[in-house]
C-alpha positions as CSV (number, residue, x, y, z in Angstrom):
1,X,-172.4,160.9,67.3
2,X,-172.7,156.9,67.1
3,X,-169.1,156.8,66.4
4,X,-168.0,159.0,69.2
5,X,-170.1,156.8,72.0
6,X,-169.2,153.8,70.5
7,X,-165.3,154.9,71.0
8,X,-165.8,156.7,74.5
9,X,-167.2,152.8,75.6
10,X,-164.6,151.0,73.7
11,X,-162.3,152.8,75.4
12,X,-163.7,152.6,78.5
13,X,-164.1,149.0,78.4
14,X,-160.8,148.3,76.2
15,X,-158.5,149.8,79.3
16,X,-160.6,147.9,82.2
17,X,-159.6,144.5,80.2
18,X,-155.8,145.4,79.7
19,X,-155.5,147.5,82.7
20,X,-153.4,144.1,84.0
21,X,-151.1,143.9,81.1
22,X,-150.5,147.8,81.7
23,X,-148.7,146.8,84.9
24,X,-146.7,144.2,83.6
25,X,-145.7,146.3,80.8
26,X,-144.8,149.1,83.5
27,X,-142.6,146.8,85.5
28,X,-140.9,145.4,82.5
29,X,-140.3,149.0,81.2
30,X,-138.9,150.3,84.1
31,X,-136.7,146.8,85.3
32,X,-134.8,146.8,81.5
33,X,-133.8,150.4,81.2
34,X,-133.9,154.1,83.4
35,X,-136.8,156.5,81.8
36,X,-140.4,157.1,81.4
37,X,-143.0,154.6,81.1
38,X,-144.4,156.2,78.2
39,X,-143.7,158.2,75.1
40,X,-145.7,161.3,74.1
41,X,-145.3,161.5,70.1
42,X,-146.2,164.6,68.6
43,X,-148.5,164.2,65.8
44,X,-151.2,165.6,63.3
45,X,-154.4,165.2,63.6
46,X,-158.0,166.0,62.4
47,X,-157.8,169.1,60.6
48,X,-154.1,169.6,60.9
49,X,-154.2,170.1,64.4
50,X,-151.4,168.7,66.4
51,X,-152.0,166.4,69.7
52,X,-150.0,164.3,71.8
53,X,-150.4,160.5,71.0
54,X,-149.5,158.5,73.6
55,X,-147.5,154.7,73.5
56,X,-145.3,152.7,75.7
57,X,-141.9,154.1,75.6
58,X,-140.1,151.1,73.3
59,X,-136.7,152.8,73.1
60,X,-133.4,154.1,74.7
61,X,-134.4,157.3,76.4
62,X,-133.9,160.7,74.2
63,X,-134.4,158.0,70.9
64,X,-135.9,160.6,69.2
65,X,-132.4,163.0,69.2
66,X,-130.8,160.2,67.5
67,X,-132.1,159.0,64.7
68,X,-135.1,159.6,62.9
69,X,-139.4,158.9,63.4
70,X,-139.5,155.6,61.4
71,X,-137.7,152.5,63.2
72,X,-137.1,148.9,62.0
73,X,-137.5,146.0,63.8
74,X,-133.2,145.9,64.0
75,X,-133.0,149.7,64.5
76,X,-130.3,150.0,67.7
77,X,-132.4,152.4,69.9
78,X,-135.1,149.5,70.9
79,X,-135.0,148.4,73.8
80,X,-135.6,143.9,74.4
81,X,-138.9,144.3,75.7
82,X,-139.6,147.6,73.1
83,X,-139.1,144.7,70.2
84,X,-141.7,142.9,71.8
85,X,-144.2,145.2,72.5
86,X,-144.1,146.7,68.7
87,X,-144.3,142.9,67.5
88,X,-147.7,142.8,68.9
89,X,-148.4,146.2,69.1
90,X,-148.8,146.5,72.7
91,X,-146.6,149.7,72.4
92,X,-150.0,151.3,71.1
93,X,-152.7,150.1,74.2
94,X,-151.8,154.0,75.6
95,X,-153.6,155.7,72.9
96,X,-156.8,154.2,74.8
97,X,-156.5,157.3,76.9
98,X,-156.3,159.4,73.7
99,X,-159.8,158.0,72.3
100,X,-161.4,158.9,75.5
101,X,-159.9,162.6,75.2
102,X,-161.2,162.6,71.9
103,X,-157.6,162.9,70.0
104,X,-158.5,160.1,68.0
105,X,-160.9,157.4,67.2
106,X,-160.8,153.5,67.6
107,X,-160.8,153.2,63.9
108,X,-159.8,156.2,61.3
109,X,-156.6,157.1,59.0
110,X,-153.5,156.5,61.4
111,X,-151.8,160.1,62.5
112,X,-148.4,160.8,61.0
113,X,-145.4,162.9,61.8
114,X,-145.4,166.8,60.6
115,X,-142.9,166.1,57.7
116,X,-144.5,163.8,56.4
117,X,-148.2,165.4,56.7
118,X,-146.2,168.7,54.7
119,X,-145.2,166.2,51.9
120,X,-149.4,165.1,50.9
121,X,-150.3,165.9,48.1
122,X,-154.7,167.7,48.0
123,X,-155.6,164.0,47.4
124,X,-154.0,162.8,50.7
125,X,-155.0,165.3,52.8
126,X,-158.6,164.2,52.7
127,X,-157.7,162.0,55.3
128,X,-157.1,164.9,57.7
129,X,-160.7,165.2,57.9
130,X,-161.4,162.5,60.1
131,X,-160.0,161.5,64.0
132,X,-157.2,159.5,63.1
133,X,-157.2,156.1,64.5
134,X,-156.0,153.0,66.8
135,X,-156.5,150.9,63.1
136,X,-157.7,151.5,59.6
137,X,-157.2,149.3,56.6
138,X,-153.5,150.3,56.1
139,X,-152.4,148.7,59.9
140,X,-153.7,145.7,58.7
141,X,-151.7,146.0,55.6
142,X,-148.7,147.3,57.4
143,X,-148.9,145.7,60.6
144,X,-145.2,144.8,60.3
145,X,-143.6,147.9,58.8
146,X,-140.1,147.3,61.4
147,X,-139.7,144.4,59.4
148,X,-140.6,145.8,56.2
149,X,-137.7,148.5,56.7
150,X,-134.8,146.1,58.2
151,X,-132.0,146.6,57.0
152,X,-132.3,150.5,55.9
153,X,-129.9,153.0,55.8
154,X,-132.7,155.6,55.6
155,X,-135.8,154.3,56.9
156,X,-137.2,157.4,56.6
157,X,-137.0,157.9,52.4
158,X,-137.2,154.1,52.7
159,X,-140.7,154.5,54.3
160,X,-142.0,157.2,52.1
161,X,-141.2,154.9,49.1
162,X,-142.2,151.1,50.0
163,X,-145.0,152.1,52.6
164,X,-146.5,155.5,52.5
165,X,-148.3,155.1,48.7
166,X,-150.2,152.3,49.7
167,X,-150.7,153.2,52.8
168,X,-152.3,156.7,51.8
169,X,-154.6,154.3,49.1
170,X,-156.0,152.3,51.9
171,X,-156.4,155.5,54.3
172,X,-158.4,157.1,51.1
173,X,-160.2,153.9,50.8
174,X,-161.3,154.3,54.3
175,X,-162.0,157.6,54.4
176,X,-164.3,157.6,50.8
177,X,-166.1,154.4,52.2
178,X,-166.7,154.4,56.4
179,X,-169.6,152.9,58.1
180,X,-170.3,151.7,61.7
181,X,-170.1,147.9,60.2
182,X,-166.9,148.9,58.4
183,X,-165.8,149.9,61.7
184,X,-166.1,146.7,63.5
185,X,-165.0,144.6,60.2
186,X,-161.5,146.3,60.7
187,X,-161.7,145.9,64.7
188,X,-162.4,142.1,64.4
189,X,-159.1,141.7,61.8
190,X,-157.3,143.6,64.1
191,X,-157.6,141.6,67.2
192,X,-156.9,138.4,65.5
193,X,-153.6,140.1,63.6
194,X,-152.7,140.6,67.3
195,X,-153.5,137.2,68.9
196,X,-152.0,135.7,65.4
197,X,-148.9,138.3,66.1
């Protein structure tokens, strides 16, 4: 209950503060290529269910016919400005409206991609019993995965073998050990990972 308010004002308050840098993202979407402003992703969330998560389109339209749901920081589809936006993770300020639907949560076990939710093991799928999140441990860990997976010829199998074990260790980690001053330990890293870029 405590974490639900805390997310509906966060939310509330997050999208007031960087309602300004929605508009400039808007204009520069729409001034570098044709397309929609943003991107509905399918994912999984709590319990398995799928939702729409919502993010600033970063790529050539259709990206998603053409190559696969794990991009690198050199991966052809982005767009100039997309590069920019993933760098500081701007490309994710959408999923503000997703908190305040109640998709997800400000902080929780980030929502994957179907295939990849079919490949966890019992263990794994713990972390399908919370909201998944804007952050969690693993984000801070991986807040550069496109540079992590330059370079690849599969980024997909590359992802699954450099970045989704330790990944799934920190999501457990967060999942097995949550509080309300957890919470606000990994929001305060966040923000500076951002600012630091």
């Amino acid at each position: 209950m405590i974490k639900r308010l805390f997310d509906i004002i966060s939310s509330v308050i997050g999208l007031s503060i960087v309602s300004p840098i929605f508009l400039f993202v808007v204009f520069l979407i729409k001034k570098e290529s044709p397309g929609p402003i943003f991107y509905k992703a399918q994912r999984i969330g709590k319990k398995g269910k799928p939702f729409s998560m919502y993010k600033f389109r970063t790529m050539v339209e259709n990206a998603d016919k053409i190559g696969g749901s794990s991009t690198p920081n050199d991966d052809p589809r982005l767009t100039k400005i997309g590069l920019f936006l993933k760098k500081y993770q701007l490309d994710e300020l959408p999923q503000l409206f997703n908190v305040l639907k109640g998709d997800m949560s400000i902080v929780g076990p980030r929502p994957q991609v179907s295939w990849a939710v079919q490949l966890y093991t019992p263990e794994e799928k713990q972390v399908l019993s919370m909201l998944p999140g804007l952050t969690d441990w693993a984000s801070l860990w991986n807040f550069h995965e496109g540079e992590i997976l330059e370079g690849s010829n599969n980024p997909d199998k590359d992802y699954m073998e450099k970045i989704h074990p330790e990944k799934m260790r920190l999501q457990l980690k967060y999942v097995k050990n949550h509080s309300f001053w957890v919470d606000l330990k990994i929001i305060f890293k966040t923000l500076l990972k951002v600012i630091k870029g």
